[in-house]
C-alpha positions as CSV (number, residue, x, y, z in Angstrom):
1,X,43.1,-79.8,-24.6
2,X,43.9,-76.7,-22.9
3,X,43.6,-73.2,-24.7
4,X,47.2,-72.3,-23.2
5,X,48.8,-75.5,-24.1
6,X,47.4,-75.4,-27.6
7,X,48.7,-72.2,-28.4
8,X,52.3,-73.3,-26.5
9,X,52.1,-75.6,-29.5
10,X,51.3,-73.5,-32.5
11,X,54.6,-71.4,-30.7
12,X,56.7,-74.4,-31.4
13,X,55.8,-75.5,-34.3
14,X,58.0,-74.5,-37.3
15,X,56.8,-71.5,-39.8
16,X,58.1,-73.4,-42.7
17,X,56.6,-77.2,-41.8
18,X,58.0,-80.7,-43.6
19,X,57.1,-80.9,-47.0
20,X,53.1,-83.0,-47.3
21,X,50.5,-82.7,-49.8
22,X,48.5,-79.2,-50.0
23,X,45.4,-79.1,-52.1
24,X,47.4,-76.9,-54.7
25,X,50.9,-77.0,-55.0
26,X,53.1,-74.4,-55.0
27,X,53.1,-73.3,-58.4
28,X,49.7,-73.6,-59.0
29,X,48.4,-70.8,-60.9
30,X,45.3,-70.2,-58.1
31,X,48.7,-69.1,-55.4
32,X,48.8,-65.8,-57.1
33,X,45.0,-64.9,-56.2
34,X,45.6,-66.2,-52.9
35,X,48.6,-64.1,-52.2
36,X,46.5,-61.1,-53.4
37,X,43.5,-61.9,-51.0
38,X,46.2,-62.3,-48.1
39,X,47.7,-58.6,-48.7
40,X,43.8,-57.6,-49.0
41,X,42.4,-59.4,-45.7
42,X,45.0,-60.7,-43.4
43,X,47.2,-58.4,-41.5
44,X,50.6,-60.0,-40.4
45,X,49.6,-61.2,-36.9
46,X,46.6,-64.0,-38.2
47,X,43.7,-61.0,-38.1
48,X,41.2,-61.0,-40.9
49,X,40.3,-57.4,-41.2
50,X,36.9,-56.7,-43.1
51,X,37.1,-53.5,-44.0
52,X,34.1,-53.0,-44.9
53,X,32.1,-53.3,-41.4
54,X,35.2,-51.0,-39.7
55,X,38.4,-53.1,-39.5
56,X,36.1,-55.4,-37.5
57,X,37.1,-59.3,-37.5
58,X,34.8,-61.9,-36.9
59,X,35.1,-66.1,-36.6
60,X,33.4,-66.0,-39.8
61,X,36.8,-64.8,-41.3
62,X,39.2,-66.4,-39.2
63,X,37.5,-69.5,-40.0
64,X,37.0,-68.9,-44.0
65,X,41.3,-67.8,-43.4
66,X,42.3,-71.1,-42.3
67,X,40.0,-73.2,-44.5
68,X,41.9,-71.5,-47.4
69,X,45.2,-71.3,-46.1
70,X,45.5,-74.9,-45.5
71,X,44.2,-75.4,-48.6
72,X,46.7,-73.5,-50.5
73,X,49.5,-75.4,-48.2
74,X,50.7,-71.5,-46.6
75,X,51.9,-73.1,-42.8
76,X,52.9,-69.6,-41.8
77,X,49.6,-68.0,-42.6
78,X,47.7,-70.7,-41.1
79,X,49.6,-70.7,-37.9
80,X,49.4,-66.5,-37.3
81,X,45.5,-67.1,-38.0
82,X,45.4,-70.1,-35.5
83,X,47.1,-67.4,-32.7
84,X,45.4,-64.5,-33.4
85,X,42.2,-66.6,-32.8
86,X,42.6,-68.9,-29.7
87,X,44.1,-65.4,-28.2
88,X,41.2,-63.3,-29.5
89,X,38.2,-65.5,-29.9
90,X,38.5,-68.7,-28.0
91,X,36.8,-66.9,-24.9
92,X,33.7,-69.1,-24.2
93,X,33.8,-71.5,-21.7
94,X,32.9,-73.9,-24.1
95,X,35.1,-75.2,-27.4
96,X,33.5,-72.5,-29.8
97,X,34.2,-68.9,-30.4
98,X,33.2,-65.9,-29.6
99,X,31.9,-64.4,-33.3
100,X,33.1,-60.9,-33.3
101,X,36.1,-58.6,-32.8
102,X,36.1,-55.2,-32.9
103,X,39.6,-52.7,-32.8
104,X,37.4,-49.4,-31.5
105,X,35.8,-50.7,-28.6
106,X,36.8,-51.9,-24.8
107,X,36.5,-55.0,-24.4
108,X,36.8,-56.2,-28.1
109,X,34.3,-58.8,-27.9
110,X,32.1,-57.5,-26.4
111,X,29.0,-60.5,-27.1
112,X,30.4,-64.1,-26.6
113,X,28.0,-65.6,-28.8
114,X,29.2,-68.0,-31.6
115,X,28.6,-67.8,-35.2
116,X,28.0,-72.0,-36.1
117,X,29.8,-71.4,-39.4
118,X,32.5,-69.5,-38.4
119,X,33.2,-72.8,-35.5
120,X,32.3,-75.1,-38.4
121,X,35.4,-73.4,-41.5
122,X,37.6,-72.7,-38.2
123,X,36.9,-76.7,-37.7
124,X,37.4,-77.7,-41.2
125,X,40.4,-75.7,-41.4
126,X,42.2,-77.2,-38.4
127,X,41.3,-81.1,-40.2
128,X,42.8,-80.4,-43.3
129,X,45.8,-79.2,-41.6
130,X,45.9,-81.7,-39.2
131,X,45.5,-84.5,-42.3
132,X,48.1,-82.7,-44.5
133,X,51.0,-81.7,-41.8
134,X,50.3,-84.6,-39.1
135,X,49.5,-82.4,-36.3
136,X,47.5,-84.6,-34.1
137,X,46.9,-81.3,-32.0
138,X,44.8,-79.6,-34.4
139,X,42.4,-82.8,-35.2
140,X,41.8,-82.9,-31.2
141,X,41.0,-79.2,-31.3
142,X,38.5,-79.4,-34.4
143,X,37.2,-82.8,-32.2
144,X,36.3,-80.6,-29.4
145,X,34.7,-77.4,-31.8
146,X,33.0,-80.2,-33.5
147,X,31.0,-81.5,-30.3
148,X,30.5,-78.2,-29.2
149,X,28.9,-77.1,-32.2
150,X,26.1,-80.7,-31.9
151,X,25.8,-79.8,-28.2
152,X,24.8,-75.8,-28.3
153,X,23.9,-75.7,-31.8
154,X,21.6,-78.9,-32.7
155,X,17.9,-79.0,-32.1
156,X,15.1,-81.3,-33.6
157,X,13.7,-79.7,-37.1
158,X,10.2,-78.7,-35.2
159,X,8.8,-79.1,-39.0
160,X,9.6,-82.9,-39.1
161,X,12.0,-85.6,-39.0
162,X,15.9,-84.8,-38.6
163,X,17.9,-81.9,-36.9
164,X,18.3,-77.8,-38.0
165,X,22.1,-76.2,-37.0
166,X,21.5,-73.3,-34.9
167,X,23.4,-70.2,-36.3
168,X,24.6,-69.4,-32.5
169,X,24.0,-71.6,-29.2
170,X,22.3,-68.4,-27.8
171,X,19.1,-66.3,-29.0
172,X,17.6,-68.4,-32.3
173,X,15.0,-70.5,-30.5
174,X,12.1,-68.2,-29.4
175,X,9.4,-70.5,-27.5
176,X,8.4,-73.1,-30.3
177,X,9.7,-71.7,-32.8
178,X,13.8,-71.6,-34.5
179,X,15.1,-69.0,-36.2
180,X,18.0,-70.1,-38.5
181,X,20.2,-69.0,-41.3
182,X,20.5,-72.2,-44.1
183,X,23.8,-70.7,-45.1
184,X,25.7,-71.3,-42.0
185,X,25.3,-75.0,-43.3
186,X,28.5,-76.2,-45.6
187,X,27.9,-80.0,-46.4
188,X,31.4,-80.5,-47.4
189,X,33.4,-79.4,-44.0
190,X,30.5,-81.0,-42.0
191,X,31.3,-84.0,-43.3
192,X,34.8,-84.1,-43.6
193,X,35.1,-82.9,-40.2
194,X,33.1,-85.9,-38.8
195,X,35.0,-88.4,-41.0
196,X,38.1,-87.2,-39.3
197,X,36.7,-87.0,-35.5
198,X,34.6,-89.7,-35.5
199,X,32.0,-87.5,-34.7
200,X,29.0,-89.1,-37.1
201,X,25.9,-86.9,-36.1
202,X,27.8,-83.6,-37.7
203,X,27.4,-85.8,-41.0
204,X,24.0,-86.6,-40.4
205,X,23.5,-82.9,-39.7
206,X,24.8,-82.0,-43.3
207,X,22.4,-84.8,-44.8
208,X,19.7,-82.5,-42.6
209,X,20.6,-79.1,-44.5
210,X,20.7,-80.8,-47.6
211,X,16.9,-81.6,-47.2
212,X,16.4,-78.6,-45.8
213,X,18.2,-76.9,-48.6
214,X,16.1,-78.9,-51.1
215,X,12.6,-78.3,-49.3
216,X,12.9,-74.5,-49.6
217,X,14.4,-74.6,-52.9
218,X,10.8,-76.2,-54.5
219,X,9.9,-72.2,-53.7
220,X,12.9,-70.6,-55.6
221,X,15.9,-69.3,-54.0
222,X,16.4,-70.2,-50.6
223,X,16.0,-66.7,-48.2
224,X,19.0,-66.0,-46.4
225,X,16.7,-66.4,-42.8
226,X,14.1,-68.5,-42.2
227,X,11.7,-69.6,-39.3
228,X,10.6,-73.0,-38.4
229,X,8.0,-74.3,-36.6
230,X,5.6,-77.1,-36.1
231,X,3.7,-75.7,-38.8
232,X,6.1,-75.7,-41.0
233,X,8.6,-73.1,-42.5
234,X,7.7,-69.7,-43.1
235,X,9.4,-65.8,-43.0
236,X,11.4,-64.8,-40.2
237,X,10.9,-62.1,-37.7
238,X,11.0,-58.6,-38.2
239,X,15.2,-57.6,-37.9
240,X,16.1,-60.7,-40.4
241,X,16.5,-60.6,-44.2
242,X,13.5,-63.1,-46.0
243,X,15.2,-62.0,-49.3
244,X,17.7,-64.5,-51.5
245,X,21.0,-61.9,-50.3
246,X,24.3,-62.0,-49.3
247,X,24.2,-64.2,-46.9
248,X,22.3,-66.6,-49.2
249,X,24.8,-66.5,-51.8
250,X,26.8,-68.6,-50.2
251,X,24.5,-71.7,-50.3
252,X,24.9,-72.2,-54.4
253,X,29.0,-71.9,-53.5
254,X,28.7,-74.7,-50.8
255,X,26.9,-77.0,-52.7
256,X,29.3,-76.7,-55.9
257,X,32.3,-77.2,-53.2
258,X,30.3,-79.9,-52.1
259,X,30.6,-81.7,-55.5
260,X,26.4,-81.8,-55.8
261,X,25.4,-80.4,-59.5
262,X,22.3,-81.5,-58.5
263,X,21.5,-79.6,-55.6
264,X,17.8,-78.5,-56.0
265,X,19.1,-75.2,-54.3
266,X,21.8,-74.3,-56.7
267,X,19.6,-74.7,-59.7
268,X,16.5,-72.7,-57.8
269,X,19.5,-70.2,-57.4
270,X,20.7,-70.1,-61.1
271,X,17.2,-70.3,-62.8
272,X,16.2,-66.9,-60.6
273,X,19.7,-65.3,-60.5
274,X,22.8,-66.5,-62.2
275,X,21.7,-66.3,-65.8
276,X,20.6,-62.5,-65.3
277,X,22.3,-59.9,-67.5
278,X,24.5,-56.8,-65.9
279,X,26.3,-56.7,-62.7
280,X,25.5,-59.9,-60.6
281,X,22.5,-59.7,-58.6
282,X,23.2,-59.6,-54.3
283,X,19.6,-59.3,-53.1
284,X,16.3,-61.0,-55.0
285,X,12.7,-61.1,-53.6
286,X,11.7,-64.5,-53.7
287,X,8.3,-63.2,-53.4
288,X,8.1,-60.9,-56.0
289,X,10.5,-62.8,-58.1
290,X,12.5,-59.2,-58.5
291,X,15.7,-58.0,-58.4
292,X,16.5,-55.5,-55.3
293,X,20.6,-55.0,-55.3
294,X,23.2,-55.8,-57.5
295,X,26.9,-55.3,-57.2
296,X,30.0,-54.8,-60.0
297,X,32.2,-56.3,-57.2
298,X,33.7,-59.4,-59.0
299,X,33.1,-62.2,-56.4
300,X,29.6,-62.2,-56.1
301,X,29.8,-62.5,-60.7
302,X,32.1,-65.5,-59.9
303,X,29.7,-67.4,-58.3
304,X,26.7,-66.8,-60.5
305,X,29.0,-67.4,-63.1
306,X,30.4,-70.6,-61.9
307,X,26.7,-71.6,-60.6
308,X,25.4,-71.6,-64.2
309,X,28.1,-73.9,-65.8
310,X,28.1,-76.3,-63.0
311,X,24.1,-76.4,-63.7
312,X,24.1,-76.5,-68.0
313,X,26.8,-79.2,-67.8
314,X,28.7,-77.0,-70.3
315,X,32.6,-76.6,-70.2
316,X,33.8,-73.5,-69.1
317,X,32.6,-70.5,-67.3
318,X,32.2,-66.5,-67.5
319,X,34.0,-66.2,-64.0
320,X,36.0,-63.6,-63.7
321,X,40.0,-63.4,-62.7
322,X,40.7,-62.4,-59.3
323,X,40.8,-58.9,-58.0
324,X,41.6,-57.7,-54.9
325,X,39.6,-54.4,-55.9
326,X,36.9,-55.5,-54.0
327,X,36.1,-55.4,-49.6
328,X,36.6,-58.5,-47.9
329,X,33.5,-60.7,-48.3
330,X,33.3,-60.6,-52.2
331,X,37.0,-61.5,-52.4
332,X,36.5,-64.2,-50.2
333,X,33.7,-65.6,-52.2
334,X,35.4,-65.1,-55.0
335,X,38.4,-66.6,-54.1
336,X,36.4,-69.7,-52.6
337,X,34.4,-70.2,-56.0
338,X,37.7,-70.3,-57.4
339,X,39.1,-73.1,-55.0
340,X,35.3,-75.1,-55.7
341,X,35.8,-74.7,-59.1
342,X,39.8,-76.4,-59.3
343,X,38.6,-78.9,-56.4
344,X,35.2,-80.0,-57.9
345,X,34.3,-78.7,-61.2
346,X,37.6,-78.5,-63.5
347,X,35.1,-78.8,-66.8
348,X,34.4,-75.0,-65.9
349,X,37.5,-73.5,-66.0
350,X,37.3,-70.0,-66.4
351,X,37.7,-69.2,-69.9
């Protein structure tokens, strides 16, 4: 599909679509927090704005934008993030996107390099749209990101059997070695994405990061970079984070959205972490088993919060309500932990 004629169809298509199941309807009490995280992160032409790193935008946002507005049923925000993006980001001459924006310089994007999880929640998004509003359009776009993404961002685990996702099709394998982020990896859209393309090695790839997930996790907290090699897995170059951080945070939210209580990486995660006193902790040194950051802002409490009663089996959790008093990537987590929660832990309602 062309670039052109895709957006030519997101120009016709109606703001206000036929009626079809959302994930939450209309007057579900989660609308509210997701009409505060709109006024907080998405300007009125599709561009998620994180504050926080200068009004910059990045595919990581437009992706995590359309994953949640399709899953709150919101057409018109969908289709202004779809724009924004294919005008903005779809620049490669490939199906991905390029992975950041920026409003002070000239040219905006000024790397092409994709962001794999950014192509893979832009992906996701598009599926559950196209599943929801019958948009045929949309699946064949999320097809063609999809075999992009096992084309210029799949390469054989050098540490053993199976595959790694590359966290951009340019700069992460140095000689023998691969350099890679496990938190780009979200087992859920990976494989709901290849159930609706057809494309099955994406779902082998998520079976991959589980293992890969569960192989660092015997160590604690899975780092948010790691390298690999024949040798084995060990602490990434100088320039990339070998602490449990911000990034990491992310991986004990995927696998509650991704339904697995089990998940040796979210319980590595809450034993270190989630059952911690004070403001939630951001960065731990797997190492020294010691806390380096923590931060008051809400999201990053939700998902401790939600971590440790998908993990004690218990019924409700600590998490706390919405707020949009917090920059971009915190609400978004926040918001997201909120959506995992409804979607595939209801026992821990926030209480």
């Amino acid at each position: 599909m062309k670039r052109r004629s895709f957006l030519a169809g997101l120009a016709m298509t109606p703001l206000i679509a036929p009626a079809a199941q959302a994930a939450f309807a209309d007057d579900h009490p989660l609308q509210a927090s997701w009409q505060a995280w709109k006024r907080l992160c998405l300007s009125p032409d599709g561009r998620v704005v994180d504050g926080f790193q200068g009004g910059a935008s990045h595919s990581e946002g437009q992706g995590y934008g359309l994953t949640l507005a399709a899953q709150f049923g919101d057409v018109q925000a969908a289709n202004s993030i779809m724009s924004w993006t294919e005008a903005n980001l779809a620049v490669r001459s490939d199906a991905l996107l390029a992975w950041l924006w920026r409003p002070d310089s000239l040219p905006r994007v000024a790397d092409r390099n994709n962001a794999s999880d950014g192509d893979l929640f832009y992906a996701w998004g598009l599926v559950t749209l196209a599943r929801s509003r019958n948009r045929p359009e949309l699946l064949e776009r999320a097809r063609q990101i999809a075999a992009d993404l096992l084309r210029h961002c799949r390469v054989a685990n050098p540490a053993g059997p199976g595959w790694l996702m590359l966290p951009g099709a340019a700069g992460f394998v140095q000689g023998d070695v691969v350099v890679t982020n496990p938190s780009y990896l979200m087992p859920r859209a990976m494989e709901e994405v290849a159930a609706a393309t057809g494309l099955s090695d994406l779902a082998a790839l998520a079976a991959d990061g589980r293992r890969l997930w569960a192989t660092l996790a015997a160590n604690g907290p899975v780092p948010d970079w790691i390298s690999v090699s024949a040798i084995g897995y060990a602490p990434p170059p100088a320039g990339f984070s070998a602490r449990t951080g911000y990034e990491a945070i992310r991986i004990p939210l995927f696998a509650i959205w991704s339904g697995d209580a089990a998940s040796p990486a979210l319980r590595a995660y809450v034993g270190a972490i989630g059952v911690m006193g004070g403001d939630a902790v951001t960065v731990y040194d797997p190492v020294t088993k010691s806390v380096v950051e923590r931060s008051a802002h809400a999201g990053y409490a939700a998902v401790a919060a939600l971590g440790s009663c998908v993990v004690s089996g218990g019924a409700g959790s600590r998490m706390p309500v919405f707020t949009a008093d917090q920059p971009y990537y915190p609400a978004t987590l926040h918001l997201m932990a909120l959506v995992a929660q409804a979607q595939s832990f209801p026992r821990c309602v926030p209480i």
